[in-house]
C-alpha positions in Angstrom: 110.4 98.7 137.8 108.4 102.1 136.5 109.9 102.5 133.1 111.1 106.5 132.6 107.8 108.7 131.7 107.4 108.9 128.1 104.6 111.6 128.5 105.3 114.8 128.0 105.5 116.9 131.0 102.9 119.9 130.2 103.6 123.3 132.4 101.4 126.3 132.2 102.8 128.6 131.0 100.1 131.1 132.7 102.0 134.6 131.1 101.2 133.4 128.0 97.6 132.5 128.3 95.0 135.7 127.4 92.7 136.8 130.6 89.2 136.1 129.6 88.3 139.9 130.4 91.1 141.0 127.5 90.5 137.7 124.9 86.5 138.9 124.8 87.1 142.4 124.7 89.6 142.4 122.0 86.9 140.2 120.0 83.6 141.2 120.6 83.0 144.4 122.5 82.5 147.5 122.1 85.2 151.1 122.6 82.5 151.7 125.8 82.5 148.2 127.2 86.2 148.2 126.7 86.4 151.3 128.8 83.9 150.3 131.4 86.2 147.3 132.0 89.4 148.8 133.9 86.8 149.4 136.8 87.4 145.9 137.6 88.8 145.2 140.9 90.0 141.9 142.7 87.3 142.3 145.3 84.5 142.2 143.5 86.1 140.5 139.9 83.7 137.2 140.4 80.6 139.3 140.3 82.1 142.0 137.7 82.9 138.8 135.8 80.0 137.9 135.5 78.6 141.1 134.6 81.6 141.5 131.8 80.2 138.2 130.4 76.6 138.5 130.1 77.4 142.3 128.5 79.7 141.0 126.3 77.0 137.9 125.7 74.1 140.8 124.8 77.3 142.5 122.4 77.2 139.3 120.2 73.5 139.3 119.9 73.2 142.5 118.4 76.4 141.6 116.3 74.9 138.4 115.2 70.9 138.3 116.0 70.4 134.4 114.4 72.8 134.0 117.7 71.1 132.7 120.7 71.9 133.7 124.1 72.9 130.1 124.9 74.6 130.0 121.7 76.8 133.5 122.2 78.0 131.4 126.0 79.2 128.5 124.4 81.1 130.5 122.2 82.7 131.9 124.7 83.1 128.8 126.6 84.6 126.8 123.7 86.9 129.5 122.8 88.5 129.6 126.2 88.9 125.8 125.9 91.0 126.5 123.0 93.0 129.0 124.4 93.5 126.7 127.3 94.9 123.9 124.6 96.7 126.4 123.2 98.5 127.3 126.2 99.4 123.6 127.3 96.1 124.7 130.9 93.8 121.3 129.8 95.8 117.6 129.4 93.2 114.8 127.2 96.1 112.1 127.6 98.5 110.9 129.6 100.6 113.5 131.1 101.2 116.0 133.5 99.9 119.9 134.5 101.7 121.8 137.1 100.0 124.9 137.6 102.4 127.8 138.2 99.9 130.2 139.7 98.4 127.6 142.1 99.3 125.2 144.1 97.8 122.0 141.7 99.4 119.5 140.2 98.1 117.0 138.5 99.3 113.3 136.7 97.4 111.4 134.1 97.3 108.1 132.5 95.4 105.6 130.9 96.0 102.3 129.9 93.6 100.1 127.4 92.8 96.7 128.2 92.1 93.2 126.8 88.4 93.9 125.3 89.1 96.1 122.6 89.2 99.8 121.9 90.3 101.9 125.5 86.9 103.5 126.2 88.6 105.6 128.7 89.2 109.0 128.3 90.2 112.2 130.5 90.7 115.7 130.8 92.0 118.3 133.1 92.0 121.8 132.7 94.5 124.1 135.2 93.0 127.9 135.8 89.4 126.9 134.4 87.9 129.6 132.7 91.3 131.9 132.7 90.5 131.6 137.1 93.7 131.1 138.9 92.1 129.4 141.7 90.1 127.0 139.6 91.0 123.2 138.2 88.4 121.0 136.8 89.6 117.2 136.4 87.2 114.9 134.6 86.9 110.9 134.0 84.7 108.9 131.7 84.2 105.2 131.2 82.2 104.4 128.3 80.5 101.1 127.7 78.2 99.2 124.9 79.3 99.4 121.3 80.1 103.1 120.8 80.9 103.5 124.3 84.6 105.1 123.3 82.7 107.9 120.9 80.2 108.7 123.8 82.8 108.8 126.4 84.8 111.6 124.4 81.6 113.5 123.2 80.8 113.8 127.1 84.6 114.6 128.0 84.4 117.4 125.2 80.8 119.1 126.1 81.7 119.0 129.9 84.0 121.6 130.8 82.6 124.2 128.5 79.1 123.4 129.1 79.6 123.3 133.2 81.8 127.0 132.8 79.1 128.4 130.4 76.0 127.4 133.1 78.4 128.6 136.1 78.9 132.1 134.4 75.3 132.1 133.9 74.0 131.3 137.1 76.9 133.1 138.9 75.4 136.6 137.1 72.2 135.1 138.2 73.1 134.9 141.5 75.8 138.0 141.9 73.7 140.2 144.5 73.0 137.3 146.9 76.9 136.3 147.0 78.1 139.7 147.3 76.7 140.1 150.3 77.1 136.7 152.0 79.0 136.4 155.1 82.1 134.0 154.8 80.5 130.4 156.1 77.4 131.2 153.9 79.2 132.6 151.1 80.6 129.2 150.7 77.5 127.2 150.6 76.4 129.6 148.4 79.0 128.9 146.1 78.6 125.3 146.4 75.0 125.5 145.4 75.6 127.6 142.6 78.1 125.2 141.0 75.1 122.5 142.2 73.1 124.6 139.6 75.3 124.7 137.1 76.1 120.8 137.1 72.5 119.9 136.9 71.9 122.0 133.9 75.2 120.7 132.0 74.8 117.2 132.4 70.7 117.2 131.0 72.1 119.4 128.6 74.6 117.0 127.5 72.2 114.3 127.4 69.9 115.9 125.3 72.7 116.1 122.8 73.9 112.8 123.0 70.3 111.8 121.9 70.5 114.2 118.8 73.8 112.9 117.6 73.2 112.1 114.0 77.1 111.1 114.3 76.8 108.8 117.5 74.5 105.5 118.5 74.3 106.1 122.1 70.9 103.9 122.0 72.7 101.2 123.7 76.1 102.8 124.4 76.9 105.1 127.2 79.7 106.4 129.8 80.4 107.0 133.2 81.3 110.8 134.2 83.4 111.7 137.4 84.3 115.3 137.5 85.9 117.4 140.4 86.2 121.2 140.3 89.0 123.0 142.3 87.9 126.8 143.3 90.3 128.4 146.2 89.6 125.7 148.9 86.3 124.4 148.1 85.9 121.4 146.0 83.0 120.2 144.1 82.4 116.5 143.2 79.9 115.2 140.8 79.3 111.9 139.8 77.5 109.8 137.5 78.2 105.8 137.4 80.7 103.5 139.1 84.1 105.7 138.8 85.3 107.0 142.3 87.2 109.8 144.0 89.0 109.0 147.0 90.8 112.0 149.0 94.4 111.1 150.5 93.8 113.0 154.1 96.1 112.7 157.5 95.0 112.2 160.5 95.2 112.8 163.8 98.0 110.2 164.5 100.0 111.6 161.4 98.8 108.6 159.2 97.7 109.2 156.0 94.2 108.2 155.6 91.8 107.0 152.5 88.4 108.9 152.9 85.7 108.0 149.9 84.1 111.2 148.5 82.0 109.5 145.8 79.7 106.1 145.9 79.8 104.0 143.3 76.6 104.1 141.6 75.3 100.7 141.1 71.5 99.6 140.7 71.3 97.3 144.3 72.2 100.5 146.4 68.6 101.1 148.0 67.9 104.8 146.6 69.0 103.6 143.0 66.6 100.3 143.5 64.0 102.2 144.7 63.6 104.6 141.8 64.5 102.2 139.4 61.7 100.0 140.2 59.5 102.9 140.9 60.2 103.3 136.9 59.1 99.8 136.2 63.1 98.5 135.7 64.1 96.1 137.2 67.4 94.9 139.5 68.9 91.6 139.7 72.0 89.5 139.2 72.6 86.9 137.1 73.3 83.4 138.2 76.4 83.2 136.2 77.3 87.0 137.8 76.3 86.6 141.4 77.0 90.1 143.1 76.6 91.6 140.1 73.2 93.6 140.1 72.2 95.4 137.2 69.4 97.5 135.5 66.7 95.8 133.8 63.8 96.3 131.5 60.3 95.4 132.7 58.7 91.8 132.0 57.4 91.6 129.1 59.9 94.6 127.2 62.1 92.6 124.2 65.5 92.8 125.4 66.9 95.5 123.3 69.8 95.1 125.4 71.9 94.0 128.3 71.7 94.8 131.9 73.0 97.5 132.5 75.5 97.2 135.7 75.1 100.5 136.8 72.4 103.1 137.9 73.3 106.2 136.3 75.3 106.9 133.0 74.9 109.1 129.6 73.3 107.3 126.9 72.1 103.7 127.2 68.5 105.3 125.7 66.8 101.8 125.3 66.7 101.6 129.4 66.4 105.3 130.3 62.5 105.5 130.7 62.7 102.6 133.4 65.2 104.0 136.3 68.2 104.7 134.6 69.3 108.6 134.7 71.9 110.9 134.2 71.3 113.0 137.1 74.6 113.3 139.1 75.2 112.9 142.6 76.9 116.3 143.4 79.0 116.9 147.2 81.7 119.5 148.3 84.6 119.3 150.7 86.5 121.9 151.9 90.6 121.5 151.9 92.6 121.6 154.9 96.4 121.8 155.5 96.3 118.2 155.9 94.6 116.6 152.7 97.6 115.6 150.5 95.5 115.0 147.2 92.2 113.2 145.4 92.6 110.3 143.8 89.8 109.8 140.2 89.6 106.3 138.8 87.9 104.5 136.7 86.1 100.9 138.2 89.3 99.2 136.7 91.1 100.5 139.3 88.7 99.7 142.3 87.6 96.8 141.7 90.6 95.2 142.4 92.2 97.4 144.8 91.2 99.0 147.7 91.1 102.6 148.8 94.2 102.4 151.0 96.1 100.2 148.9 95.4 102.9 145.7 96.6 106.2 148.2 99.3 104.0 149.4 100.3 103.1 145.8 100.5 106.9 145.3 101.7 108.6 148.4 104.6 106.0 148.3 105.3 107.1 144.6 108.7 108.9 144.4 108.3 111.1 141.9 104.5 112.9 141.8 104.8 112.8 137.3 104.7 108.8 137.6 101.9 108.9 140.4 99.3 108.0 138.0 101.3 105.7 135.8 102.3 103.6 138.8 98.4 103.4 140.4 97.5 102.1 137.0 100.6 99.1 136.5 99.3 98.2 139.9 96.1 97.7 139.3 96.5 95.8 136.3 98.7 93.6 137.9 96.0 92.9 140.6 93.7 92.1 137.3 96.1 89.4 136.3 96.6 88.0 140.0 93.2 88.0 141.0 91.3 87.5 138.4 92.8 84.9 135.9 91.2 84.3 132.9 89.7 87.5 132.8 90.4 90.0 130.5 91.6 93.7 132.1 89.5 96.2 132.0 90.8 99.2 130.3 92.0 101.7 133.5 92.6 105.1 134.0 93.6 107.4 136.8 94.1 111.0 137.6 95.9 112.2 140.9 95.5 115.8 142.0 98.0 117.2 144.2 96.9 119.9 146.6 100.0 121.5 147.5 102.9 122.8 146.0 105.3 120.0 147.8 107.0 117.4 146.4 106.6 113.8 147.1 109.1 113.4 149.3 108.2 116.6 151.3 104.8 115.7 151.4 104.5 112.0 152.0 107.0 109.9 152.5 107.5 111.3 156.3 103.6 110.4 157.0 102.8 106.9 158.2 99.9 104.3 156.8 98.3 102.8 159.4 
C-alpha cells in the first residue's frame, strides 16, 4: 500500500511570479528602454524577447564594464531561477508542480539506496524563463567518490546555462525564424535549442574541471534533460538515464515508445569513437554484459571502467573516448501522448518500459505517480537481484495534459 504523500504539493502560483520583460526593466534599464518596451506584442514577443535581453545585456555593460557579456546573461539567467524558487515554478526534491498556465504537471521523487549517499538529484522548472509554454525537467546520476557534489553542480548550472545560450542564439537567429513558414519554423526551433544544448553542456564541463571546490577527476554524473516549448519537445542526453513517452495507439492501448538510448560504451558509434581515442571496451569476467570504458594498455589504472560512454567529469578517462557531448532529438506532442516518463538506470534496469508506463498510467492519483514507479522498482531490486545492494532511484513523470488520472488513463488499455 502507497503510504499518503508526505511531499509537499507545489502550485504555481503564476500571478505572483515577475514577467522577465518587467523584473529586468525594473533592475537594469534605462527610462528609454523602459519606454521602448510596451511595443511588445504576442506575435512577435520571442524575437522582441530576445531583442529586450541582449539590450538590456549591453545596459549592464555600460553600468558595470569589468562585466562580460557572458557574465551580464548569466545574471540574468540565475536571477530568473531565483524568482522561479521563489514563486514555488522549479521543484529540486520530491514533489509536485502543477502549472496553472499550461497544461503540465509534473511528480518527483527520489529514493537513496544501499551504497551510501543518494547521488541522485532533480529539477523541474514550470514556465522556464517566465515562458508559459515552456518546462524544462532534468535528471542526474552521479557516480565515483564525489559523484553526489558533481551531480548537483550539473543540476544547478543546467537550466540557467541552457536559457542563457537559448536567449543568445535565439537573438542570433531572430530574422531567420521570423520569417519561417510553420513546418520549418519548427525545425528551426529545434535546431536552435540543438545550439544552445551543445554550448551549455561544454560549458558546464569546462567548469566542472575548474572546481577548486569539487574532485570530478574520477567522479562524474549522468544528465537527462527534456524541454517543453508549446508542442515541441527537446530531449538531450548524456549517460545511461532514459526517457520513455507514454503514447496510445491506434487500437486505444497505451504504448511505451523509447525517446533516449542508453549510452553505454559496446553500442557501436560509442565503441567506435572510443577506440578511435585509444580507450578501450570490455567486460569483466566477474561482470559479463557489463561493457565499460577503458584506458589504453599500458596507462596506470587511475581508475575504474567506466560503464558508460558519455558523462560530466570522470577527467582521468576523457582524452580516450569518453565525452560529454549529448545526444539531442525532438518529438512533436499529439492529442494522444499521455506523458514522458525520466529515470534514472535504477529504474530500468530492472523494469521494463511497459511495466514502468503501466506502473504509472495505472497510478490513481497523478501526485503519487512518481513515488509509486520508484517503490516498484526497488522492489524488483530486492526480487531480482538478491544480495545486491539497490541502486539509489529516481523518477520524474510529466503529464501532458490537464486531465486527471482517471480521465486520462484508466479507460485506455495495455496491450
Amino acid at each position: 500500500m502507497i503510504r499518503k504523500r508526505e511531499t509537499k504539493n507545489r502550485v504555481c502560483k503564476s500571478h505572483l511570479k515577475k514577467p522577465f520583460e518587467s523584473l529586468y526593466l525594473n533592475q537594469f534599464a534605462t527610462p528609454e528602454i523602459r519606454r521602448s518596451s510596451v511595443t511588445l506584442t504576442e506575435k512577435t514577443k520571442m524575437v522582441q524577447f530576445s531583442a529586450l535581453f541582449n539590450g538590456l545585456a549591453k545596459n549592464i555593460l555600460v553600468k558595470n564594464g569589468k562585466k562580460s557579456r557572458s557574465d551580464v546573461g548569466r545574471e540574468a539567467a540565475d536571477a530568473l531561477a531565483k524568482e522561479a524558487r521563489k514563486n514555488d515554478l522549479m521543484l529540486s526534491s520530491s514533489g509536485t508542480i502543477n502549472g496553472e498556465q499550461s497544461d503540465n504537471f509534473v511528480s518527483v521523487f527520489s529514493k537513496g539506496g544501499k551504497k551510501g549517499v543518494n547521488q541522485d538529484c532533480l529539477v523541474v522548472w514550470e514556465e522556464f524563463g517566465c515562458q508559459e509554454d515552456m518546462i524544462f525537467c532534468g535528471i542526474f546520476d552521479g557516480h565515483g567518490p564525489w559523484g553526489h557534489l558533481v551531480a548537483k553542480r550539473v543540476r544547478k548550472l543546467m537550466p540557467s546555462s541552457l536559457l542563457c545560450n537559448w536567449q543568445e542564439t535565439l537573438a542570433l537567429n531572430s530574422l531567420d525564424l521570423n520569417s519561417s513558414t510553420e513546418p520549418d519554423k519548427s525545425l528551426h526551433q529545434f535546431d536552435i535549442w540543438k545550439q544552445s544544448y551543445l554550448k551549455t553542456c561544454s560549458a558546464i564541463d569546462q567548469d566542472l574541471e575548474q572546481h577548486p571546490g569539487i574532485d570530478s577527476f574520477h567522479s562524474g554524473t549522468t544528465a537527462l534533460t527534456i524541454v517543453r516549448q508549446d508542442d515541441l519537445i527537446v530531449i538531450a542526453n548524456i549517460g545511461d538515464s532514459r526517457a520513455v513517452l507514454a503514447t496510445t495507439s491506434d487500437d486505444g492501448c497505451l504504448v511505451p515508445l523509447q525517446l533516449t538510448v542508453d549510452l553505454k560504451p559496446n553500442l557501436p558509434q560509442e565503441t567506435e569513437r572510443i577506440r578511435q581515442s585509444k580507450g578501450r571496451v570490455f567486460a569483466m569476467l566477474d561482470e559479463p554484459g557489463v561493457y565499460r570504458v577503458w584506458l589504453p594498455n599500458g596507462e596506470a589504472p587511475g581508475g575504474p571502467g567506466l560503464a558508460i560512454s558519455r558523462a560530466f567529469g570522470d577527467y582521468y578517462i576523457k582524452g580516450f573516448g569518453l565525452i560529454s557531448e549529448p545526444e539531442i532529438t525532438q518529438r512533436n506532442i499529439t492529442c494522444r501522448d499521455r506523458f514522458v516518463i525520466l529515470a534514472t538506470d535504477g529504474v530500468w534496469d530492472v523494469l521494463s518500459n511497459r511495466e514502468a508506463v503501466e506502473v504509472v498510467s495505472s497510478t490513481p492519483e497523478r501526485e503519487e505517480s512518481a513515488k509509486r514507479l520508484v517503490q516498484h522498482a526497488i522492489c524488483a531490486w530486492k526480487r531480482k537481484k538478491p544480495g545486491m545492494a539497490v541502486d539509489d532511484i529516481s523518477a520524474i513523470c510529466l503529464f501532458f495534459h490537464n486531465s486527471t488520472s482517471s480521465q486520462s488513463v484508466n479507460t485506455i488499455k495495455l496491450p
